[in-house]
C-alpha positions in Angstrom: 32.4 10.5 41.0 31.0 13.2 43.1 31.2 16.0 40.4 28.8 18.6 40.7 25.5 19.0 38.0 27.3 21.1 36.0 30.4 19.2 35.3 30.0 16.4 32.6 32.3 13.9 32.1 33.0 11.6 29.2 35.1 8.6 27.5 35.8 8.6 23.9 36.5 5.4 22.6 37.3 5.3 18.8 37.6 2.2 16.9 36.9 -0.3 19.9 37.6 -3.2 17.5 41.1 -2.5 16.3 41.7 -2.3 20.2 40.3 -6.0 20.6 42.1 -7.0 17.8 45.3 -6.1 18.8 44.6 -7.4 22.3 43.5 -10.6 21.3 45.6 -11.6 18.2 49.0 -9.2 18.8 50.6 -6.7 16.2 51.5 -9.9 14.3 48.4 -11.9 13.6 45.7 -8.9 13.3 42.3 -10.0 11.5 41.6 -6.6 10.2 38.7 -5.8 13.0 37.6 -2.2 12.9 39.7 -1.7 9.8 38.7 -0.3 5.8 39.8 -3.1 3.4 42.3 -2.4 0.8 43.2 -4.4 -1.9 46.6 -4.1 -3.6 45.5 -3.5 -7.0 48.8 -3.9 -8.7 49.4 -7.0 -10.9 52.7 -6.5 -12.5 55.6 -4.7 -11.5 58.5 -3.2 -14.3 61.5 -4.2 -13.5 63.8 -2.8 -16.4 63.7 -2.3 -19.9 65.6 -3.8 -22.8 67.1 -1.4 -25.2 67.8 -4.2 -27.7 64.4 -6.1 -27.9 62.7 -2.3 -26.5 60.7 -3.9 -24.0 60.1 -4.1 -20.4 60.7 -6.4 -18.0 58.0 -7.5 -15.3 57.6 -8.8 -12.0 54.1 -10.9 -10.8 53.0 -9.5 -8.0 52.8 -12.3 -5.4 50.0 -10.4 -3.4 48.2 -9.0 -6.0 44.3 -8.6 -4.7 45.5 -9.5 -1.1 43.9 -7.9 1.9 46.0 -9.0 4.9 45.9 -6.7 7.0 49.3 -7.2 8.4 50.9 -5.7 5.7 48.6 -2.6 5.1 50.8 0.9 5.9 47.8 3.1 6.8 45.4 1.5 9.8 42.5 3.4 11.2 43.9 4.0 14.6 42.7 3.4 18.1 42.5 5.9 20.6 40.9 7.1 24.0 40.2 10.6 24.5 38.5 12.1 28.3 36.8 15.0 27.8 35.5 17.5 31.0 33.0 19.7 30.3 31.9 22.2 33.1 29.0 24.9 32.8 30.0 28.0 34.0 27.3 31.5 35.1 23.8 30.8 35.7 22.1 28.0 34.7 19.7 28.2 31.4 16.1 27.5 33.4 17.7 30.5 35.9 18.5 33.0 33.0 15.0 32.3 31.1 13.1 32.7 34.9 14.8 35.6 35.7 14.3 37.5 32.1 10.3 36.5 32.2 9.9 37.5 35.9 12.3 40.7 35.8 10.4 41.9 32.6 8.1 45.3 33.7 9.9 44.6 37.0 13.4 45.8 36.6 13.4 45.8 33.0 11.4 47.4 30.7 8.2 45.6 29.2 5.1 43.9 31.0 4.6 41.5 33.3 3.9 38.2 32.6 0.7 37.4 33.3 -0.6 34.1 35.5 -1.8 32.0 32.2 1.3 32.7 30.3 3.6 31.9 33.5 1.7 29.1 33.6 1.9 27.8 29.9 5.4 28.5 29.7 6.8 26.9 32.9 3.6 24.5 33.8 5.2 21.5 31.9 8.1 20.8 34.2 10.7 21.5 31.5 9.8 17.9 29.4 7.3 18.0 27.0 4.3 16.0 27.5 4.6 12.7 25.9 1.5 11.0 26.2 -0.3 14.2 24.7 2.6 14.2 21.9 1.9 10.0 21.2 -1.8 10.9 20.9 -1.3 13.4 18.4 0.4 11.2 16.4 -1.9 8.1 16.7 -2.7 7.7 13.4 1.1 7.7 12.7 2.0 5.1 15.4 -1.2 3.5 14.3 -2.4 2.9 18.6 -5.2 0.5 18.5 -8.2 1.3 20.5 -7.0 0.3 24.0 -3.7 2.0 23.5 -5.5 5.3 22.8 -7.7 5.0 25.8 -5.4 3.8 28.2 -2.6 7.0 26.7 -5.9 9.3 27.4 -6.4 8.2 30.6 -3.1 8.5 31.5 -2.8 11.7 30.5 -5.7 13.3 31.8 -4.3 12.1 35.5 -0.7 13.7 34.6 -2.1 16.9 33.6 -4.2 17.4 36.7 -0.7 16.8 38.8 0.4 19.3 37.1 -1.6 21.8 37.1 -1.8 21.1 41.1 1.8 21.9 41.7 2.0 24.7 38.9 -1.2 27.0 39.0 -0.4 27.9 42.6 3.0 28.9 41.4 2.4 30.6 38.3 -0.7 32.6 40.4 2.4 33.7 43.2 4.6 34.8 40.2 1.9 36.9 38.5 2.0 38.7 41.9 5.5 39.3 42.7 6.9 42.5 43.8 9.9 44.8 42.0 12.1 43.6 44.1 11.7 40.3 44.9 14.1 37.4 46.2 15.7 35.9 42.9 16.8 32.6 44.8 14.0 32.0 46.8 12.2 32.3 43.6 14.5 30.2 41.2 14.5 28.0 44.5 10.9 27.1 44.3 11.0 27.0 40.3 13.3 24.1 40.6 12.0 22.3 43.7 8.4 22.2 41.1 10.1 20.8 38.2 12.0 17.8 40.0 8.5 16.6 41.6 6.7 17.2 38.0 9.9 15.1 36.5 9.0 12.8 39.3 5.4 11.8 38.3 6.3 11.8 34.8 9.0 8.8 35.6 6.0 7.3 37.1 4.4 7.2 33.9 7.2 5.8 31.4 7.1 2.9 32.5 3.6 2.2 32.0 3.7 4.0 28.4 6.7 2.1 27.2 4.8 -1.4 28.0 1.9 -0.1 26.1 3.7 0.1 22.4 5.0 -2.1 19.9 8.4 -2.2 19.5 7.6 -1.3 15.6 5.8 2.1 17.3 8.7 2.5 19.5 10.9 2.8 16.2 8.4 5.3 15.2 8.7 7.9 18.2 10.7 10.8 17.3 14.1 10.8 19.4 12.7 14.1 21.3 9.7 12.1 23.0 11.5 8.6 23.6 13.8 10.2 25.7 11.1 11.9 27.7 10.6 8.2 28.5 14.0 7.1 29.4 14.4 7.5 33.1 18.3 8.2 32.9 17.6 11.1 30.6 14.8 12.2 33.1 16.9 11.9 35.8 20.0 13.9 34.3 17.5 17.0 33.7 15.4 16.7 37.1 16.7 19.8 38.6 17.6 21.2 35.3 19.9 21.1 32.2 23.4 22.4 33.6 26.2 20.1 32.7 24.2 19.2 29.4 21.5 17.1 30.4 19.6 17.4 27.5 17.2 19.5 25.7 14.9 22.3 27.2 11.3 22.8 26.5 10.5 26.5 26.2 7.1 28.1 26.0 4.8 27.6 23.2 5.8 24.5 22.5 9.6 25.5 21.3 12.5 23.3 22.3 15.9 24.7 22.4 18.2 21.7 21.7 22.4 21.8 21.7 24.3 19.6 19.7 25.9 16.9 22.4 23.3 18.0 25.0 23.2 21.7 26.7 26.7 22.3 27.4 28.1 25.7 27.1 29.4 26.7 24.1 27.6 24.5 21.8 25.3 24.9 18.6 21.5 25.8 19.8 18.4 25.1 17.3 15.2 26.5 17.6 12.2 24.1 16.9 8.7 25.1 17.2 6.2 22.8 16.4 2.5 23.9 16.0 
């Protein structure tokens, strides 16, 4: 639809099978689809009472136990709801480049240094997930050649890496007081979509080396470093919620429903 990064829009569909129900059978004839079951528990109704004789008079209920659901008052209802989310100041990977490189700069503190610009923005904004899958082998329970062909794998994306972010992280170290903030941010971003870039290279070719019993095993956070519509919705970073950003040491900053503004963040470090 043209919208920009930042704007996400979404569809809501709630109870999808009450809306095929009533599409394919009419308000009439409804088989219950998408619907909680409930039984009329009522056997006998009183009807009056005998003054005389003192005792009540009953009625058998016809439908006792029935579940039609045709004759059920309350119905778990069907709706659509739109919902347009739009992001709205700088973007996250901006504010967290900005703070590290302003820091001795024009704010107070020290300067990031080239190892830690390196270690904190060297990953692309994804975590590794060969490097995670190996640490978890014994978990995942890799056979030999998995392991080996993982290793190999991820020896050759780490030395892509490292080609496109040590000369960056060296030209940070160095930057002047007042140096260009877009240029910077600029060059930050044109990094991360080719590191993205070799990394959707790589899925592939890790997703056809597990079981789909390991698969079930991966931890949401890692499989979706493998999905290539995920990877492509964070390439140039996480505006419009595109997911979850990888911070330095190892911490991910996560938002409920993705990285829109507004929402619930968690912290996770993970040794």
């Amino acid at each position: 639809m043209r919208l920009p990064q930042r704007a996400t829009l979404s569809f809501n569909v709630a109870n999808p099978l009450g809306a095929a129900d009533l599409l394919l059978h009419g308000e009439d004839r409804l088989r219950g689809w998408g619907q909680q079951t409930f039984v009329d528990p009522s056997l006998l109704y009183v009807r009056g009472f005998n003054p005389v004789t003192k005792r009540y008079s009953y009625e058998v209920n016809q439908r006792f136990g029935a579940t039609n659901p045709q004759f059920q008052q309350i119905r778990t209802p069907v709706s659509i709801t739109m919902n347009l989310r739009y992001d709205i100041g700088p973007t996250r990977e901006r504010q967290l480049l900005t703070q590290t490189l302003d820091r001795g700069r024009r704010t107070e503190g020290t300067k990031a240094q080239e190892a830690i610009l390196k270690a904190q923005f060297g990953n692309g904004g994804v975590i590794n997930p060969m490097a995670t899958i190996l640490r978890d082998q014994d978990t995942l329970q890799l056979n030999a050649d998995q392991a080996d062909s993982l290793a190999a794998m991820n020896r050759r994306y780490n030395i892509r890496l490292d080609s496109i972010w040590s000369p960056i992280a060296k030209a940070y170290a160095t930057l002047p007081d007042g140096y260009d903030r877009d240029r910077i941010y600029f060059q930050y971003v044109k990094a991360r979509e080719a590191s993205i870039d070799i990394l959707r290279v790589y899925a592939p070719a890790v997703k056809r080396l597990l079981t789909k019993a390991q698969w079930r095993r991966l931890p949401p956070f890692v499989a979706s470093t493998l999905d290539d519509r995920y990877l492509k919705s964070i390439r140039s970073g996480t505006a419009g919620g595109g997911g979850a950003m990888i911070l330095g040491g190892g911490a991910m900053m996560m938002g409920a429903g993705g990285m829109g503004g507004g929402m619930t963040q968690t912290i996770i470090m993970r040794q």
